[in-house]
Structures are given as structure tokens and as C-alpha cells.
DONUZA-862225 format. One record per residue (C-alpha): residue number from 1; x, z, y; residue in one letter. Coordinates in pm, 1 decimal. Layout:
<lobas>
> NUM|X|Z|Y|A
...
</lobas>
This chain:
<lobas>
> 1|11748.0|-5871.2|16603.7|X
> 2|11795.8|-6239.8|16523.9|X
> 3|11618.9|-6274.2|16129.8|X
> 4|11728.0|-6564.0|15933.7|X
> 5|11532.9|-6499.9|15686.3|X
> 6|11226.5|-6250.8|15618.6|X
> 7|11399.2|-6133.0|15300.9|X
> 8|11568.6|-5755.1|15377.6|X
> 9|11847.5|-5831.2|15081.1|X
> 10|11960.4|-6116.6|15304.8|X
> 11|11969.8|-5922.2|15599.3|X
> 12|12166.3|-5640.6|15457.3|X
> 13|12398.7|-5902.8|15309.5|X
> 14|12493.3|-6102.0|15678.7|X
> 15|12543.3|-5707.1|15801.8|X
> 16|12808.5|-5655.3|15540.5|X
> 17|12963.8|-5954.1|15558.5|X
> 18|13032.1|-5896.4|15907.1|X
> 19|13154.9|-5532.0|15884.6|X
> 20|13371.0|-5685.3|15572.9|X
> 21|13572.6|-5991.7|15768.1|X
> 22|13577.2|-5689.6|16083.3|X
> 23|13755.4|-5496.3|15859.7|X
> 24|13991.3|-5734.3|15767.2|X
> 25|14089.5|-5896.3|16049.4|X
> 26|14216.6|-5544.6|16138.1|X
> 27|14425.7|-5491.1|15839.9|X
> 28|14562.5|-5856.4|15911.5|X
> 29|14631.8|-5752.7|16263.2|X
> 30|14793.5|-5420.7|16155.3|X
> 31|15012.7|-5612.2|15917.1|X
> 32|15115.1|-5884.8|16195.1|X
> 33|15026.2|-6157.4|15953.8|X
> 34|15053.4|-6492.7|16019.7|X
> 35|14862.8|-6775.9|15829.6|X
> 36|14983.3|-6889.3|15520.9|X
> 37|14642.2|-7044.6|15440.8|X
> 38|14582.4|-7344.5|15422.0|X
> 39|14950.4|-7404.1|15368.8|X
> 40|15187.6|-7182.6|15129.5|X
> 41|15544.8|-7110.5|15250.7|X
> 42|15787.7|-7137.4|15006.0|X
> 43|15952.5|-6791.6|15086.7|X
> 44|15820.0|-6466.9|14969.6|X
> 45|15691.8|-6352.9|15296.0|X
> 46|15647.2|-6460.2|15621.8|X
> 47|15833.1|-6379.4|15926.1|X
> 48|15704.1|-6075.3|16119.9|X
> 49|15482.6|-5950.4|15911.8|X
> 50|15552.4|-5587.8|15860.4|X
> 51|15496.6|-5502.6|15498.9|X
> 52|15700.1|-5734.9|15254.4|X
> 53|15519.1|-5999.5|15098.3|X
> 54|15730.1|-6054.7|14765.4|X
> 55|15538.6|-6020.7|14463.6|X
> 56|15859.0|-5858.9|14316.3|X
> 57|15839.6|-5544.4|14597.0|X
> 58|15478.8|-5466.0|14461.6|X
> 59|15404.0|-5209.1|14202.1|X
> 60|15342.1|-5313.8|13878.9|X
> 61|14970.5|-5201.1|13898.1|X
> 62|14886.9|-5477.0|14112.0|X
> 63|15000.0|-5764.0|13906.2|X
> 64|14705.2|-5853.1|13718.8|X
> 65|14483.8|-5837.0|14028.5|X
> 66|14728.8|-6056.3|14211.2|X
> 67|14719.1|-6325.5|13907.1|X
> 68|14297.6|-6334.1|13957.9|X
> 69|14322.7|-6377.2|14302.7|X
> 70|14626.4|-6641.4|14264.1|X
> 71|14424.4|-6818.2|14049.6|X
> 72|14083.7|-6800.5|14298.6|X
> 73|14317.5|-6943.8|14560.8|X
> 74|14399.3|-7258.6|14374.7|X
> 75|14072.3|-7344.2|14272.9|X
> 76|13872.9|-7205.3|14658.5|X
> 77|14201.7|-7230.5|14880.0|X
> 78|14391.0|-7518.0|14722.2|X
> 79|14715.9|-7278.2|14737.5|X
> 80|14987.0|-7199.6|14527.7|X
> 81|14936.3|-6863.0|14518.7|X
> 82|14762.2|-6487.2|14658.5|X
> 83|14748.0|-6550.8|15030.0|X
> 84|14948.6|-6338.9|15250.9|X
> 85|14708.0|-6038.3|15222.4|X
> 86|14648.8|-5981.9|14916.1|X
> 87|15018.1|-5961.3|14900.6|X
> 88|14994.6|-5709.5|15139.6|X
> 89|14746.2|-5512.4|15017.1|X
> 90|14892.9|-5459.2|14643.0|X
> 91|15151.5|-5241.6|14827.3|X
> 92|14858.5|-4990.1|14747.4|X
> 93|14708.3|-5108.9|14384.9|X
> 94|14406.1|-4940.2|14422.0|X
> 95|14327.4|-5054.5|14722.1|X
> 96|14376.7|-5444.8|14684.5|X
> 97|14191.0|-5380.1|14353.7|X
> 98|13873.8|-5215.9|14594.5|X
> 99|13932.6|-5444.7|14875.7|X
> 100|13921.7|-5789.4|14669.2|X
> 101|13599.0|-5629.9|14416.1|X
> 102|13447.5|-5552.3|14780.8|X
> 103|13519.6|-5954.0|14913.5|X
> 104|13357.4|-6072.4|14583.2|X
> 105|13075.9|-5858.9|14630.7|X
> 106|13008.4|-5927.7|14941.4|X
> 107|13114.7|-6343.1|15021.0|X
> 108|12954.5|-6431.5|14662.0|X
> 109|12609.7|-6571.9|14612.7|X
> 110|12333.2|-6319.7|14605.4|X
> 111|12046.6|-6356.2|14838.3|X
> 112|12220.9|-6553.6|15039.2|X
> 113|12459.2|-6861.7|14910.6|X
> 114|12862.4|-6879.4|14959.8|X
> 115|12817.2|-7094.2|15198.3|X
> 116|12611.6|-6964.5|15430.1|X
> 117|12769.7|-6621.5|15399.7|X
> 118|13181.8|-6792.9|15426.8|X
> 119|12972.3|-6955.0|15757.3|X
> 120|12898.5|-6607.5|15922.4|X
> 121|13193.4|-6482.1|15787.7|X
> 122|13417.8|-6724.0|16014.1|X
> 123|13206.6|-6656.1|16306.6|X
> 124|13287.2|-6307.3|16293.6|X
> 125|13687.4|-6398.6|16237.3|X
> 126|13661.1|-6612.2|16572.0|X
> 127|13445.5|-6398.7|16775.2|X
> 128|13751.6|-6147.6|16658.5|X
> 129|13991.2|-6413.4|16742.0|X
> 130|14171.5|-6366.6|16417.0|X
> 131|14525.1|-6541.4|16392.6|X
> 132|14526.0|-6520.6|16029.7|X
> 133|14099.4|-6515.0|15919.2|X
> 134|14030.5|-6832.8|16090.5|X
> 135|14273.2|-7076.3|15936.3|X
> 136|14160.9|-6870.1|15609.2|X
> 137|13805.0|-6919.2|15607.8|X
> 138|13807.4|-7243.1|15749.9|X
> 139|13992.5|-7348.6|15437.5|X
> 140|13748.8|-7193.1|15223.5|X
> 141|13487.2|-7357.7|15331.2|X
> 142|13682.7|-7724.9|15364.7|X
> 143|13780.2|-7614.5|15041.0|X
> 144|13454.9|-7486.5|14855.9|X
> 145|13171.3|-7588.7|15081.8|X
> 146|13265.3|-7913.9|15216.9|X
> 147|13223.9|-7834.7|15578.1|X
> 148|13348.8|-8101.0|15755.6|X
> 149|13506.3|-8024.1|16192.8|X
> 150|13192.4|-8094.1|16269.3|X
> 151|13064.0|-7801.5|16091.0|X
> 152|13315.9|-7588.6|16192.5|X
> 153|13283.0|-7683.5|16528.3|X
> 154|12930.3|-7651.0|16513.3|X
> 155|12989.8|-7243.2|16403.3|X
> 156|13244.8|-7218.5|16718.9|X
> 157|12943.9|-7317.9|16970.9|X
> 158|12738.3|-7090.8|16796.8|X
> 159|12993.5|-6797.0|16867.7|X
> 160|13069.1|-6927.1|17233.5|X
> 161|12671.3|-6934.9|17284.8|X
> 162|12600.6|-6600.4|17125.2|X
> 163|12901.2|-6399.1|17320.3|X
> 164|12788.4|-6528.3|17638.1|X
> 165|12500.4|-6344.7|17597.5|X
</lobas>
């Protein structure tokens, strides 16, 4: 097992970031999503997705949880509003409200930094070749980190090297 670090808590951490951003890339996939990160249509949903994305289709439950994650996407996404799956998700309040307490958990700082972990979590999105993660987390970390294409390009070759193996 590749260690980055000799600390277990970090280990654990890279694990569940991984099994997080798998997990999500198949809801996205299961919804047909498209990316509405790093840009925001101006219509409530998106062509072919299969769930409707209008914030006035949702139950009321899953208001306030949208506003927090609107508001994380202005200042970490530099969007308008909750991307396209959080939209989807508050079809099912309790589940976006899991689902996006989960994605805190596990992206934000704790043994490891945000960066590092929004790093492994987009080489998991494009080992998964996900349509809707990669534009996503690529815009998180332009976004929050500063990662410039040679940083993201630099994750890519680390992806192409480690699934040729």
C-alpha cells in the first residue's frame, strides 16, 4: 500500500475520500447529470438529467440545506447557486442533508488539508471518468486551492501512471 504519510488518521481519511467521490460519481451518473460547475445555467435544470433540478420541485425540508450549500458554492465554486446535485439530491431531504454533512466530513481539513484531500478526490473522479466530478473538483480547487493546469495536469499523469499499473 502506497503511505503518504505514517499517520493512520491520514490514511483512513485518503480511503474515505475515495469511497466518498466513488459514490458520487455514481449518483451523478444515475442522475445523467451534466456539469453545471464551473458555469451556472440560467434555467432550473439541465437538459437530460433525469430528476428535475428546480429548487421549486423540492420539498420544503431541503431548503435550508440548499441555502448552506448555495452559499459554499459562491464562496469555493464561484457559482450562483447549489450545483446540479445537490439539487438533485434534496428530492430526498434527508439524504442531501447526510450526503452534504458526509462531503464536509470527509473533503474538510483534519489530518490531512483541503487541498490535498480535493487533490485525491479528483483523481478518483478521473480515474472514474466522471462527466460531471471533474469539471466540479477542478473548480474547487482553481477556486479554493489555487491549483493552477499545471497542477491539474500534474494529478492526470499521476492517474494515467497509477492505472497502468
Amino acid at each position: 500500500m502506497l503511505r503518504l504519510t505514517d499517520n493512520e488518521r491520514a490514511v483512513v481519511e485518503i480511503a474515505a475520500v475515495a469511497e466518498h467521490v466513488a459514490s458520487l460519481t455514481a449518483a451523478a451518473a444515475a442522475f445523467q447529470l451534466r456539469p453545471d460547475v464551473p458555469r451556472a445555467p440560467s434555467d432550473a435544470g439541465l437538459p437530460g438529467a433525469l430528476v428535475s433540478l428546480d429548487e421549486g420541485d423540492m420539498p420544503a425540508e431541503s431548503a435550508g440545506i440548499l441555502a448552506e450549500i448555495g452559499d459554499w458554492a459562491r464562496q469555493s465554486l464561484g457559482v450562483a447557486r447549489a450545483p446540479a446535485i445537490w439539487r438533485a439530491l434534496a428530492h430526498h431531504p434527508r439524504l442531501l442533508e447526510a450526503t452534504w454533512r458526509k462531503d464536509r466530513l470527509v473533503l474538510g481539513a483534519g489530518a490531512l488539508d483541503e487541498m490535498v484531500k480535493g487533490c485525491a478526490a479528483l483523481a478518483v473522479a478521473q480515474f472514474r471518468q466522471s462527466g460531471y466530478w471533474v469539471p466540479y473538483l477542478t473548480q474547487l480547487l482553481r477556486t479554493r486551492g489555487g491549483l493552477d493546469d499545471r497542477g491539474i495536469v500534474e494529478i492526470a499523469g499521476a492517474v494515467v501512471h497509477y492505472v497502468s499499473f
